[in-house]
N, C-alpha and C positions, 0 to 999 in steps of 0.2 A: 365328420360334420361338414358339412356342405359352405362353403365360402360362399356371402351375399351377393359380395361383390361379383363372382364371376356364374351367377346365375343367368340363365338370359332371360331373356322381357319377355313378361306373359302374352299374349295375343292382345288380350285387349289395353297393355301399356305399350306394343310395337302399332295398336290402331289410333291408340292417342294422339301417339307421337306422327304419324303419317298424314290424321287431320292438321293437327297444329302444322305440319309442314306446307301442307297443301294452302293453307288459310294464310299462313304468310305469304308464302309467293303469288298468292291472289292479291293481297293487298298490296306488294310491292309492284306487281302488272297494273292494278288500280289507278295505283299511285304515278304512274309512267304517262299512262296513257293519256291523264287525267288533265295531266300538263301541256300533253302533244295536241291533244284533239283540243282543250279549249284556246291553245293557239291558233290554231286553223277552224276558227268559226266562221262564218255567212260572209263577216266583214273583211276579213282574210281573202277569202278566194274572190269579192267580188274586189278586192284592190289589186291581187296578182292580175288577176284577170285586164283590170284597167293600165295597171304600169304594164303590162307585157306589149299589150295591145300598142301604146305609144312611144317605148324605149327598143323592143323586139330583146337579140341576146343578150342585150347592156344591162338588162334587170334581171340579170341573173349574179350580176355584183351588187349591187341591194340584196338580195336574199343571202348571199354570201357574209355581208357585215353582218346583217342581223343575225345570223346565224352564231357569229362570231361573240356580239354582245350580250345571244339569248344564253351563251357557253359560259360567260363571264359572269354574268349576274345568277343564272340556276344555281351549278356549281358551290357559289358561294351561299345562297342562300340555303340548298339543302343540306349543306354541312352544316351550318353554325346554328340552323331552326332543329335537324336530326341530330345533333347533339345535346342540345339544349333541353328538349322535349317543350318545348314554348313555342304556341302560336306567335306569330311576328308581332301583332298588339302590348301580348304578357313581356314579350322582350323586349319592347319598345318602351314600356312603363319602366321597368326593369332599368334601362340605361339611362332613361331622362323619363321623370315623373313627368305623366301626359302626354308623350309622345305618343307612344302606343295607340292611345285613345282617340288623337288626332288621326292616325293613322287608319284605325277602324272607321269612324267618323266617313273618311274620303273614299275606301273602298265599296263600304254600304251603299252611300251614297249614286258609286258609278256604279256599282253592280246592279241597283236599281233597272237604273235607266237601260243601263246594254242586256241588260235583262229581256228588256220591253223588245230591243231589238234582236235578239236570238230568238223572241216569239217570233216577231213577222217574219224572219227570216225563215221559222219552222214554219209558217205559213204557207210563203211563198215557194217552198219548196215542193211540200205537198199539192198547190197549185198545179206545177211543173210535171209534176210526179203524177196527178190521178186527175186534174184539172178540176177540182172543188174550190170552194171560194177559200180565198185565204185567209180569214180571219178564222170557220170554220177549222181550218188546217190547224190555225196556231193553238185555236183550246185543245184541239185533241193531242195536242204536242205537249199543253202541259198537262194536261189531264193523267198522260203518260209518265211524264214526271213527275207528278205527284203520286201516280201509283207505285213507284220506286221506291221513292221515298217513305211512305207510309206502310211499305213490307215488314214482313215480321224480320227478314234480314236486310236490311235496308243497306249498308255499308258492303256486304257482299254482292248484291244484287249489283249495285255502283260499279262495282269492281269491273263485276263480269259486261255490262253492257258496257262502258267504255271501252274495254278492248277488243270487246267483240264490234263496235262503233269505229274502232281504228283500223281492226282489220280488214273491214268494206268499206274504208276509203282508199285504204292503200292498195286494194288490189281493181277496185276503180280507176285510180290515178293511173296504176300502170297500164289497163287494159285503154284507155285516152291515149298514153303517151305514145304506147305501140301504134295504136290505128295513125294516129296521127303524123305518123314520123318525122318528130322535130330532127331540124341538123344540132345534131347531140356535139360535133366536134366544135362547132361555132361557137354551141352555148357555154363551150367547157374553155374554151377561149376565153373570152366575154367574162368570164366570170374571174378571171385572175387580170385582164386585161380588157380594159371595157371600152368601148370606142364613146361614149360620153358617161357622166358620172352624173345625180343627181340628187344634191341633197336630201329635197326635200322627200323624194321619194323614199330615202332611207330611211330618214325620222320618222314618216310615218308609219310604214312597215316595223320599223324597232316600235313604236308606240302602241303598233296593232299586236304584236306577239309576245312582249315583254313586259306591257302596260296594264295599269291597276290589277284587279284581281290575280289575271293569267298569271303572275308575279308568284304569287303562292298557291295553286291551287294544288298541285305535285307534293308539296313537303307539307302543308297542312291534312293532307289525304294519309299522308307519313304517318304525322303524329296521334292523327285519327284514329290510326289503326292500330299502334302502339310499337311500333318498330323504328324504335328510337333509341338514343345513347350510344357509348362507348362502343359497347360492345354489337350493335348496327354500323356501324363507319361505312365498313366496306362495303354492304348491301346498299346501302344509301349512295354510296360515290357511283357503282356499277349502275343504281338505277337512273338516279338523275341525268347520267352518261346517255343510258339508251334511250330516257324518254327525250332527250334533246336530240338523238338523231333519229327517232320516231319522226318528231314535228320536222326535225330537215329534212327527211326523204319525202314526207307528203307535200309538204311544199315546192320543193325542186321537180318532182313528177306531175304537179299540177303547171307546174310555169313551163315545162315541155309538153306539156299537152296543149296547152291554149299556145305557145308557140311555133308550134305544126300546124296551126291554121292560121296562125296570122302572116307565115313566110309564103302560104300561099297567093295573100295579095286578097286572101276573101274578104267581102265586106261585111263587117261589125257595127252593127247599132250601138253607138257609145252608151247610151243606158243601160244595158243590158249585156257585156262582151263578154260572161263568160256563157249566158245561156246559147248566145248565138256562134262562139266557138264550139259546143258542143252539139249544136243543130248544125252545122256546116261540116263535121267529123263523120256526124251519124246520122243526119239526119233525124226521122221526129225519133227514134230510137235516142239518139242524143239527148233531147230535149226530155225525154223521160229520165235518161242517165243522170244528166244533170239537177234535174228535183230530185232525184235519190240522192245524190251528190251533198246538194244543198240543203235539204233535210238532216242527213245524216250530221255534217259539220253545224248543225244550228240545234240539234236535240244534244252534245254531246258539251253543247257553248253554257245549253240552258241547264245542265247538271252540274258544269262545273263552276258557273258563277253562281245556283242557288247554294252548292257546298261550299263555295269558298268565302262570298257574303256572310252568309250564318257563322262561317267558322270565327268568323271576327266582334263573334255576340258572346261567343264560347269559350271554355279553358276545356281542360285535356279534362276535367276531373267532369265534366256536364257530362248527364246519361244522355246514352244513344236515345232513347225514348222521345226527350227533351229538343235536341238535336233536330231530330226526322220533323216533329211537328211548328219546328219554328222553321223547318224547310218548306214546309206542306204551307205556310201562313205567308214566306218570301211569293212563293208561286203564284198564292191566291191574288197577293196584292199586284204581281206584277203580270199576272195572266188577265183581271180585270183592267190596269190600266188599258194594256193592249185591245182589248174589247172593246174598249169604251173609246178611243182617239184611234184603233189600228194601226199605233207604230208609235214609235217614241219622238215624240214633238222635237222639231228640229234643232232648236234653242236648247234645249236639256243637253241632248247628244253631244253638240258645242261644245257647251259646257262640263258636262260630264268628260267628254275628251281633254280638255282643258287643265282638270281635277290631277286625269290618271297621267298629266305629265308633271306636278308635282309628288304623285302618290310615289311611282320610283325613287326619287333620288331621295323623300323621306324615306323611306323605308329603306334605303339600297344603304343608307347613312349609320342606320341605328344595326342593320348585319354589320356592315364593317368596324362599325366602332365595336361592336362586341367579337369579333373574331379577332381583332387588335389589341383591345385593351381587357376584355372582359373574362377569360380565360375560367373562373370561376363559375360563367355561366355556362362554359363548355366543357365542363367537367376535367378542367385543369390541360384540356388538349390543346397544343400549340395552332395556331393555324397556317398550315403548309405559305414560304411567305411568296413562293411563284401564284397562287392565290389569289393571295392578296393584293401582288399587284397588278392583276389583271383585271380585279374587281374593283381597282382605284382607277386604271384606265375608261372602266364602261362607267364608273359613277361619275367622271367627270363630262361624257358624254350626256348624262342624262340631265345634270345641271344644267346643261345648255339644252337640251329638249324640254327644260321644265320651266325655263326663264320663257322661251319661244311660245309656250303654251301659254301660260300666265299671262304673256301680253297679248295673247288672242284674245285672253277670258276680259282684257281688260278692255279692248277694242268692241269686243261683242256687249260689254255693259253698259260703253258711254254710247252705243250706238239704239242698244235697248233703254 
């Protein structure tokens, strides 16, 4: 009589098992990228582009903290949310009735508006890119995004154009950074030893890559896709790991490419310094390169603020079906504003910036209190305490980014 156990796997239970494999490590590349690319959207490279332009290798220690506090705060958040199997809202309720809610409340909110601005951004890109009007550019931008979303695989479909979205920016940036030939040894000075330091330009940078949505967009992609719990850890720690040095290499190979043309003294229209870095490298080939560039980072901004926005309307248990057409209805609303005003009204944006410097350190509050205190919601797992206190050191940065904000928002209301 034949032993079950040691039979081997029919054809189509070793085909089962090869889909189910493949589908996870799609979603966990998803998941990665999802994080990388929507840190490096339109707003991203047109601030590298400005602090490089005025700091030269000094702003390559700015991207170096940020780097630092984008490692501190993911980290912590993809463990204790990939643990948890809870959207950051569900856990937020969870720790303090209504927190959560206020939390959703504030990301909706600014995902709206940067919403608006990832269109024109998909706009202006496409301008760049094929020289059609950019309003024009930005509906066909969501238009695209809406056909993602409303596929019959919509969640895979996600996966696959984010990384394939990441891949041709990365090999963009490098093919700049070559033509360009920054002095690579300066910048690698510079960056552990900077000949001036500046606040402000870190906070904004930490605010542009680690603020509101971008916050979750990677671990809510996680729990999307169901590759959560215990028995996920380690796939979860490896990924969060390489989606954070995803967004550091795009970033660092972007600030050496616009830094190979700023060491040569070329002149820079300050409106405008990454387009005209990349017109001064390459010429109108540049300038083509560049609305590729700028497209690509502003199509990958506007997927992962409509999935991340939505995901804050949602729990893990809402069908995909449910999901896609409340994606399909963020889009509509925020593809018409853009129509209708061509960019998000300056005040909002303010504003909305404002927002996403309280939205961290609430939310960065209700992770650590539950990777501290809440263990039950971690399914009894300790949380590593090196962790922990490196996630107390970037929260207590962010209280000071959120007080700073808040007295803009306060400045901007008695001034409106």
């Amino acid at each position: 009589m034949t032993d079950p156990a040691s039979t081997p796997p029919t054809a189509s239970s070793a085909e089962t098992t090869r889909r189910r494999t493949r589908r996870r490590r799609t979603a966990l590349l998803g998941a990665m990228f999802l994080m990388a690319t929507s840190a490096v959207g339109p707003g991203f490279i047109t601030q590298t582009a400005t602090f490089t332009h005025q700091l030269g290798a000094a702003f390559a220690f700015a991207i170096l903290v940020s780097v630092l506090i984008d490692v501190a705060v993911q980290l912590n958040v993809w463990r204790v949310l990939g643990l948890s199997g809870l959207y950051a809202q569900q856990l937020g309720n969870r720790v303090l009735p209504g927190a959560g809610s206020a939390l959703a409340a504030l990301v909706f909110f600014g995902g709206i508006v940067f919403n608006v601005g990832n269109i024109a951004g998909a706009g202006m890109g496409l301008n760049a890119l094929t020289g059609m009007d950019a309003r024009i550019g930005g509906g066909i931008s969501v238009v695209l995004a809406l056909l993602i979303f409303l596929s019959r695989k919509a969640g895979v479909t996600l996966d696959r154009v984010v990384v394939a979205c990441g891949a041709v920016l990365i090999l963009l940036m490098i093919t700049m950074a070559v033509t360009t030939a920054p002095p690579v040894g300066e910048a690698m000075r510079q960056t552990v030893l900077p000949d001036q330091v500046d606040f402000f330009v870190i906070t904004t940078l930490v605010g542009g890559t680690v603020g509101g949505y971008i916050t979750y967009a990677g671990a809510h992609r996680l729990i999307a896709s169901g590759n959560t719990g215990a028995e996920n850890i380690g796939a979860i720690t490896r990924t969060s790991v390489l989606g954070i040095i995803v967004a550091s290499i795009i970033r660092f190979l972007l600030f050496l490419a616009i830094l190979g043309v700023v060491v040569t003294g070329a002149s820079l229209a300050e409106d405008n310094v990454a387009a005209e870095a990349f017109g001064a490298a390459l010429g109108e080939i540049g300038l083509r390169t560049f609305g590729l560039v700028f497209w690509v980072a502003a199509i990958t901004s506007i997927l992962g603020a409509t999935f991340t926005s939505v995901s804050f309307l949602v729990t893990a248990r809402t069908g995909e079906r449910t999901r896609n057409w409340l994606a399909g209805g963020f889009l509509a609303v925020t593809g018409a504003i853009f129509l209708s005003v061509g960019q998000a009204p300056q005040t909002l944006l303010i504003m909305a910036g404002a927002f996403n410097g309280a939205v961290l350190p609430l939310g960065f509050t209700v992770i650590l209190w539950a990777a501290w205190r809440r263990r039950d919601l971690m399914q009894g797992r300790r949380h590593p305490a090196w962790l922990l206190v490196i996630g107390v050191l970037a929260w207590a940065l962010t209280l000071y980014m959120g007080a700073s904000s808040l007295g803009g928002l306060a400045e901007l209301w008695q001034a409106g």
